[in-house]
C-alpha positions in Angstrom: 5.5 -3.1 4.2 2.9 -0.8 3.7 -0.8 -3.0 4.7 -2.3 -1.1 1.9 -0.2 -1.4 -1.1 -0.7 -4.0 -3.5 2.6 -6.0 -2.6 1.2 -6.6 0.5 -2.1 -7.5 -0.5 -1.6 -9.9 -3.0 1.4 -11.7 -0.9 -0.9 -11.9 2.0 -4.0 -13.2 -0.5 -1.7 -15.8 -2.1 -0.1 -16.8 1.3 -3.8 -16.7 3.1 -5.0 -19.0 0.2 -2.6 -21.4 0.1 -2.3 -21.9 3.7 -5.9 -22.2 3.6 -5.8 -25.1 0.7 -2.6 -26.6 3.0 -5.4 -27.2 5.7 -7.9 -28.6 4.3 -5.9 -31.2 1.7 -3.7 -32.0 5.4 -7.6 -32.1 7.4 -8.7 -34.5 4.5 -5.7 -36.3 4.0 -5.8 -36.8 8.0 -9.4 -38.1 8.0 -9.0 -39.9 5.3 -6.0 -41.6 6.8 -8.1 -42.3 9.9 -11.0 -43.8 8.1 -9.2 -46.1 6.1 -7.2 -47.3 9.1 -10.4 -47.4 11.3 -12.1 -49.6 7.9 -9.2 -51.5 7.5 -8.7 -52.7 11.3 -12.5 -53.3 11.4 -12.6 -55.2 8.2 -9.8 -57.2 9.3 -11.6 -58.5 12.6 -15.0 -59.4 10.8 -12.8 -61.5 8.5 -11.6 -63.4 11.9 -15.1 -63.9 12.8 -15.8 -65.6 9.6 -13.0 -67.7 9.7 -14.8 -68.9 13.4 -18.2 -69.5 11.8 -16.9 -70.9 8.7 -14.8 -73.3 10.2 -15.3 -74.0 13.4 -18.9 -73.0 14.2 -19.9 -74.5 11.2 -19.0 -78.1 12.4 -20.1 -77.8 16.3 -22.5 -80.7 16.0 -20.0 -83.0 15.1 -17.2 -81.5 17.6 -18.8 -80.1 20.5 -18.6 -76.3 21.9 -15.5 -77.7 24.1 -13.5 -78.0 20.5 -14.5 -74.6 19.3 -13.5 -73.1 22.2 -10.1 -74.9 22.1 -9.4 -75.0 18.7 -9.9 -70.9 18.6 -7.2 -70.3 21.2 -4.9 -72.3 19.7 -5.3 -71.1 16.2 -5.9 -67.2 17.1 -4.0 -67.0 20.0 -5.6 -63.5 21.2 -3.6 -63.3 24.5 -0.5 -63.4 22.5 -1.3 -61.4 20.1 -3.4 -58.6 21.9 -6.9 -59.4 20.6 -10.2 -60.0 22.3 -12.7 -62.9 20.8 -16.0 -63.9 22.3 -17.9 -66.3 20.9 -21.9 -66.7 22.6 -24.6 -68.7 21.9 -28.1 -66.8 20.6 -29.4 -68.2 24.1 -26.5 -66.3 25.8 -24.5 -68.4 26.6 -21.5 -68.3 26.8 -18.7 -70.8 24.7 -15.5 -68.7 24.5 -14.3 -65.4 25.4 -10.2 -64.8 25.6 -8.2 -63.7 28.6 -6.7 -60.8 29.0 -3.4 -59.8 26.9 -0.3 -60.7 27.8 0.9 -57.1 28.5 -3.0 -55.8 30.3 -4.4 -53.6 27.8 -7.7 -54.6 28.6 -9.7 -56.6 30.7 -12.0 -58.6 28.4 -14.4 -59.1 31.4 -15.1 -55.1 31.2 -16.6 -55.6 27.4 -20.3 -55.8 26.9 -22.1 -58.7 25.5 -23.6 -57.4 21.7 -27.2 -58.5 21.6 -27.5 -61.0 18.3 -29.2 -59.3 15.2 -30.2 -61.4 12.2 -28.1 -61.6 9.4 -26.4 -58.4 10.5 -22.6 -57.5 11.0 -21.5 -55.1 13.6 -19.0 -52.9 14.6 -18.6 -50.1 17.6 -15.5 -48.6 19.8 -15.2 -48.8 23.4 -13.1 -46.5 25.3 -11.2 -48.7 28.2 -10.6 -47.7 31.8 -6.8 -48.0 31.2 -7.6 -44.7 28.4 -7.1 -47.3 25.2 -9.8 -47.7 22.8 -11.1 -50.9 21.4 -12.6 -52.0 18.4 -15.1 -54.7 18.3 -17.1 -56.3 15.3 -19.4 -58.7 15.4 -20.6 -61.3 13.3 -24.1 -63.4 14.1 -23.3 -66.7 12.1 -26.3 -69.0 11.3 -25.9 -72.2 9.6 -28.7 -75.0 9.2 -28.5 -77.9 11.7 -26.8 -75.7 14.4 -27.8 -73.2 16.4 -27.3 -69.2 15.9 -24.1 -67.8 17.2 -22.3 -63.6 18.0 -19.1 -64.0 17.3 -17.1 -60.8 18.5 -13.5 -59.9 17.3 -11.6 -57.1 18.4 -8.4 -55.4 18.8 -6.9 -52.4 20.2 -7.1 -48.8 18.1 -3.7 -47.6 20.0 -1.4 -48.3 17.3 -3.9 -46.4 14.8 -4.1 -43.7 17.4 -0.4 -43.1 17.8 0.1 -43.3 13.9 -2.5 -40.5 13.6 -1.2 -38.5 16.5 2.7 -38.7 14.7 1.1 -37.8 11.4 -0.9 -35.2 13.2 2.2 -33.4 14.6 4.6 -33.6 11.9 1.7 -31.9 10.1 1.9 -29.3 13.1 5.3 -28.6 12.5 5.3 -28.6 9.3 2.2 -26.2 8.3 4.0 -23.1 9.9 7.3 -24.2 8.2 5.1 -24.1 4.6 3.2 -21.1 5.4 6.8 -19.2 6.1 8.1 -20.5 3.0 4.9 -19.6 1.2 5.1 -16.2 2.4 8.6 -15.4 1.7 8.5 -17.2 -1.9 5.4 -14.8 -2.4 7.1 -11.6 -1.2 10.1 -12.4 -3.9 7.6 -13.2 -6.4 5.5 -10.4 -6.2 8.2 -7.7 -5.6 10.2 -9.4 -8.5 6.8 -8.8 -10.7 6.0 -5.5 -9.3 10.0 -4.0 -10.0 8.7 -2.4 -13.0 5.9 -0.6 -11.5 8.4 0.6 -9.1 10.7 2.1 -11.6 7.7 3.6 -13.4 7.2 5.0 -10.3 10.2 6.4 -9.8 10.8 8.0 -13.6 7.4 9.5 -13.4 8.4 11.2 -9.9 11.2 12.8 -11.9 9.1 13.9 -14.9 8.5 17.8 -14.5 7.2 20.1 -17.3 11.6 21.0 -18.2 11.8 17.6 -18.9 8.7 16.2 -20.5 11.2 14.9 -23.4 11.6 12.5 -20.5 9.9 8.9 -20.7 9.1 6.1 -18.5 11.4 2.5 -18.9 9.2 -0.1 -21.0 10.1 -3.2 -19.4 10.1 -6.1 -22.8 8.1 -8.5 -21.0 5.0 -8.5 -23.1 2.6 -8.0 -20.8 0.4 -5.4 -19.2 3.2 -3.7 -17.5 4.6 -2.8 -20.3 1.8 -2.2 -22.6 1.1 0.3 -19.6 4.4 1.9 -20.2 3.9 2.1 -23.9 0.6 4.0 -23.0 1.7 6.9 -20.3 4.6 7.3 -22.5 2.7 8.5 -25.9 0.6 9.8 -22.9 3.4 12.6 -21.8 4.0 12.7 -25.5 0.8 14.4 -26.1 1.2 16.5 -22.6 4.5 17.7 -23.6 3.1 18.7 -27.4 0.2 20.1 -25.7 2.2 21.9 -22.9 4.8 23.0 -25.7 2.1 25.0 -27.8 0.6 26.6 -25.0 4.4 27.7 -23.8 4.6 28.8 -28.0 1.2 31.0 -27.7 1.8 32.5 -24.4 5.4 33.8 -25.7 4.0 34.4 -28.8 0.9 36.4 -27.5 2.9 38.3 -25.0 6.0 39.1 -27.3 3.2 40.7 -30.5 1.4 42.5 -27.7 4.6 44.7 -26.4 4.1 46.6 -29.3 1.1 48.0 -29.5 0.5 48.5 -25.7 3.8 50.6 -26.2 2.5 52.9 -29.0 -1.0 52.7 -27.0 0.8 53.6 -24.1 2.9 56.7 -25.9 -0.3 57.5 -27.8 -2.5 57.8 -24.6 0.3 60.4 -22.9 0.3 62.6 -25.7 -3.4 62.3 -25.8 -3.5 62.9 -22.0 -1.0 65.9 -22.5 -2.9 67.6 -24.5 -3.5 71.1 -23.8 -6.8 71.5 -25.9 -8.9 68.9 -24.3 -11.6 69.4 -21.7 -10.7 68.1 -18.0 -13.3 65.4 -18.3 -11.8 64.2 -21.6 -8.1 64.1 -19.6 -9.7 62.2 -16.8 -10.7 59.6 -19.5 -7.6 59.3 -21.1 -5.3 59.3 -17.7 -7.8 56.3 -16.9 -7.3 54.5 -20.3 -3.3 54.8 -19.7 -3.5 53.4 -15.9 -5.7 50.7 -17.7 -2.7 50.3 -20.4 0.3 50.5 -18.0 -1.7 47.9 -16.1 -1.9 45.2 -19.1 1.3 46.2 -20.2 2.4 44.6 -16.5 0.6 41.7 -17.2 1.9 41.2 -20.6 5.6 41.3 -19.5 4.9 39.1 -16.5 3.9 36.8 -18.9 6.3 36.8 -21.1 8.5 36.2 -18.1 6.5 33.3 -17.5 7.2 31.7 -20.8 11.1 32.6 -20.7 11.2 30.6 -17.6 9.2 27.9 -18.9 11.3 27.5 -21.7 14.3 27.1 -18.9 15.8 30.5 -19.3 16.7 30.3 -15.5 18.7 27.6 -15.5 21.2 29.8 -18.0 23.8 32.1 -16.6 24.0 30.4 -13.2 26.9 31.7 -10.9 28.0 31.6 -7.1 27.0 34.4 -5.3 25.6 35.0 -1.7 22.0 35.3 -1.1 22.4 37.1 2.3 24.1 40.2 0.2 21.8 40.0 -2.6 19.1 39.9 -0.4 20.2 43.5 1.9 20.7 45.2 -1.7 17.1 44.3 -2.8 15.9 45.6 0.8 17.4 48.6 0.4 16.3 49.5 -2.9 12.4 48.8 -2.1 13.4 50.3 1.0 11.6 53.7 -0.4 8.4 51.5 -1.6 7.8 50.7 2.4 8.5 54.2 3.2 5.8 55.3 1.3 3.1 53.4 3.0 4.7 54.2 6.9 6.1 50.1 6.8 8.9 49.3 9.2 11.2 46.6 6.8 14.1 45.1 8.3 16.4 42.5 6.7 18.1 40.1 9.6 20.9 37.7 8.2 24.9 37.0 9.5 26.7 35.0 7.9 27.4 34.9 3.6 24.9 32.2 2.4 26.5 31.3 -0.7 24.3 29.5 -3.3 24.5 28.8 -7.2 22.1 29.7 -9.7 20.5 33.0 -11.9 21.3 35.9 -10.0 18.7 38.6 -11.9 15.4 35.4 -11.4 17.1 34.4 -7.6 16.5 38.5 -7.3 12.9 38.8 -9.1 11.8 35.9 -6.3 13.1 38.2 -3.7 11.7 41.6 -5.1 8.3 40.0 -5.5 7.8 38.2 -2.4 8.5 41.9 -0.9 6.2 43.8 -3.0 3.5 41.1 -2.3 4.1 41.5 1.3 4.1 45.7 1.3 0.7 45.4 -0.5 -1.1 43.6 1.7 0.4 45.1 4.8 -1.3 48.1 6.3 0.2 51.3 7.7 2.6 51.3 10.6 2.8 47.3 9.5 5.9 45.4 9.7 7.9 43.5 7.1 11.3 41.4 8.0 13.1 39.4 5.1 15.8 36.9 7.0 18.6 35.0 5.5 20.3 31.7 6.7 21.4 28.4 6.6 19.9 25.3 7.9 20.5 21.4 7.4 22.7 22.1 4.6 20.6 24.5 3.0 20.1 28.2 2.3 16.6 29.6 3.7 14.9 32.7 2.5 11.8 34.2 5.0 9.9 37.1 4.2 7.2 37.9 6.7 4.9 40.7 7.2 2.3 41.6 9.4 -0.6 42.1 7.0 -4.1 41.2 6.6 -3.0 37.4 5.9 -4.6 34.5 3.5 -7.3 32.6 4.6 -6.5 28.8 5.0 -8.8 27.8 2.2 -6.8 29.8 -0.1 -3.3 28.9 1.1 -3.0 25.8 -1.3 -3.5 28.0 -4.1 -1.5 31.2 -4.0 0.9 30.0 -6.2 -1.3 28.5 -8.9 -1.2 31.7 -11.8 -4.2 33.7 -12.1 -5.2 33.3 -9.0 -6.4 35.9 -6.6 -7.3 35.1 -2.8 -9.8 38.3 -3.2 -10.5 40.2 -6.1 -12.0 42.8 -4.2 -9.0 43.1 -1.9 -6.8 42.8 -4.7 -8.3 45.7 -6.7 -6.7 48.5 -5.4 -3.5 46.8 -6.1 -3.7 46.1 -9.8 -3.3 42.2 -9.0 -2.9 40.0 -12.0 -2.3 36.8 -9.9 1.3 36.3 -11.7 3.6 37.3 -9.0 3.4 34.2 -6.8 3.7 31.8 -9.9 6.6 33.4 -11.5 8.2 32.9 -8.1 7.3 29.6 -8.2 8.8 28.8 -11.4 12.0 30.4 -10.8 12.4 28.1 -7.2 11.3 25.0 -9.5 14.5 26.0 -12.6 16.2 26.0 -9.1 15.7 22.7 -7.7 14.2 25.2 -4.4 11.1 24.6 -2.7 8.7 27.3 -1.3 5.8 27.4 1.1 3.7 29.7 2.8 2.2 30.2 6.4 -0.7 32.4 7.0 -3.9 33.1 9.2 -6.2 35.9 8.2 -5.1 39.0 10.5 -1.8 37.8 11.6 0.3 38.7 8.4 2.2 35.7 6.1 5.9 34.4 6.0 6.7 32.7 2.7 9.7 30.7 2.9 12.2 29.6 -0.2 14.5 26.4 0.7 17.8 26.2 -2.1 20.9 24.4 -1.9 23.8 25.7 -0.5 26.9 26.2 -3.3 29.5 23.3 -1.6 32.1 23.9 -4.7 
């Protein structure tokens, strides 16, 4: 998964905030659980030492320290049941303190003596040499008549502690088990949410300007996604209107202005042909027609331009071979390179069959030459090559001109555009060549590319599918 996308994003954010709020309700639940354990066992030993005050202590006139002594072992029985009690006179000394447990958890003799406080209860831990821990609380107990007494109660933490320590690992275990089950409940969430956007995706990948009748799927959910959908789509509804009556005024503009160019033009040789005028005067009128015959180029290159738009190359398709087509368009511009001292070569072997508009599949080949004999020099080199590869048929013209610097080469194909208008002067340049090319590789379903470096000459290269019928 892609760490950028927004899949994996908001999996990990809801994952990373849930684990997050896992741990800390587990850490309080934990301490919680240990407090009220720690409270309870406490709680439960000052209640022992005011059973000793209230009864016993309470009456030790009457009965003697001997009784309290006795009677506490054989009520509380803290050797049996694993508890420590103490019981010391406010002088210090000392009336009662239990042996050690019957299984020797603790040595009572290794338990400090609390020093009395007045009115006060206490409470502390002690950690044992044997590694148990052992809480103690403490109780002075006053009553008139007698004297003041610390009465300690205690007991051992370990069962609390091993309690804990099981909660505390099933926890463990259980955290990562969550956090998996988290994530992977997250990933099917999210993806299951974020299908739409991927078939939105998808349809708008598709969407070219031949198929702008095209729209994206509207998911009936009711929510964003698909008041999204609802919006790109009158979106491309307005691109396609828009795109549709700039397609209408180009063909229109181009189709009205074949006309007149042609009587201009016819007008302009007669002119030109006239015997009567002065040489200056023919000079002006031989300009005006190179000037006509110039936008008349332009006019029919647009015109091409909005045939091809409209789809007329994906008409009249048939199978033919590119590598013949290919030496029969060499050898008619053969006489073009001639003219300018241009070595041109054409390398290809086997047929290359391929299907599609033979006449537009031979305009891409006749321009890509003329554009390379322009802009190589004399005694230059241009070599168009034919073949197959991976399935599909490859079309190379290089030359070895003055090249296109590397700013320029993402925009040779865009119409109108010229690397250099002052290189592009002597040549007449419109900036149309390149983009019809691309249109008729795009009615194809072909890709073309360029490679260049300023001196070193230019190989454009048209990928197409080879005919498998």
């Amino acid at each position: 998964m892609n760490a950028r996308s927004i899949s994996f994003r908001l999996v990990a954010w809801y994952a990373g905030l849930l684990t997050a709020i896992f741990l800390l309700l587990c850490a309080v639940m934990y301490l919680d659980l240990r407090h009220f354990l720690e409270n309870d066992l406490r709680q439960a030993q000052l209640r022992r030492a005011h059973q000793i005050g209230n009864i016993l202590l309470i009456h030790v006139n009457q009965t003697g320290e001997a009784a309290v002594a006795s009677q506490t072992k054989g009520w509380f029985e803290p050797e049996i049941n694993d508890r420590f009690i103490r019981i010391t006179r406010a002088d210090g000394t000392l009336v009662y303190v239990s042996g050690a447990p019957k299984d020797g958890n603790f040595d009572p003799a290794e338990i400090p003596v609390f020093q009395p406080s007045a009115g006060t209860e206490f409470s502390h831990k002690l950690r044992l040499s044997g590694g148990s821990t052992l809480l103690v609380a403490a109780l002075t107990f006053k009553s008139s008549g007698n004297p003041d007494y610390l009465v300690e109660s205690g007991a051992l933490l370990d069962p609390v502690e091993s309690m804990l320590d099981h909660l505390f690992l099933q926890l463990a275990l259980g955290l990562p088990l969550a956090v998996i089950i988290i994530t992977v409940g997250g990933y099917l969430l999210v993806r299951r949410a974020l299908t739409p956007v991927e078939q939105i995706t998808r349809a708008a990948e598709r969407i070219t300007q031949f198929n702008l009748s095209d729209r994206l799927p509207v998911a009936q959910t009711g929510d964003e996604l698909e008041r999204l959908s609802v919006s790109l789509n009158r979106m491309i509804t307005r691109l396609d209107e828009a795109l549709q009556n700039s397609k209408r005024f180009v063909a229109d503009a181009s189709h009205d202005l074949r006309t007149p160019l042609t009587i201009l033009h016819g007008e302009l040789e007669s002119f030109a042909a006239d015997a009567r005028l002065g040489p200056e005067l023919r000079d002006r009128a031989g300009s005006m027609l190179e000037e006509v015959v110039h936008l008349g180029k332009i006019v029919e290159q647009l015109f091409t331009l909005s045939r091809l738009d409209a789809g007329e190359a994906q008409t009249e398709w048939t199978r033919f071979d590119l590598t013949e087509l290919a030496k029969t368009t060499v050898g008619q511009m053969n006489l073009l390179a001639e003219d300018k001292g241009i070595a041109m070569a054409c390398d290809s072997g086997q047929p290359v069959p391929v299907n599609g508009n033979r006449v537009r599949l031979k305009q891409v080949i006749v321009n890509l030459l003329d554009n390379a004999i322009k802009y190589t020099p004399e005694k230059g080199a241009v070599h168009l090559r034919v073949l197959a590869v991976n399935g599909q048929a490859v079309l190379e013209v290089a030359d070895t001109g003055i090249g296109i610097p590397p700013e320029a080469l993402p925009h040779v194909f865009d119409r109108f555009y010229r690397v250099d208008k002052s290189r592009s002067a002597n040549f007449e340049s419109a900036g149309l060549g390149l983009a019809i090319v691309k249109s008729i590789c795009a009615a194809h379903g072909a890709e073309v590319e360029v490679q260049s470096a300023v001196g070193s000459g230019s190989c454009f290269r048209v990928r197409l599918p080879i005919f498998k019928g």
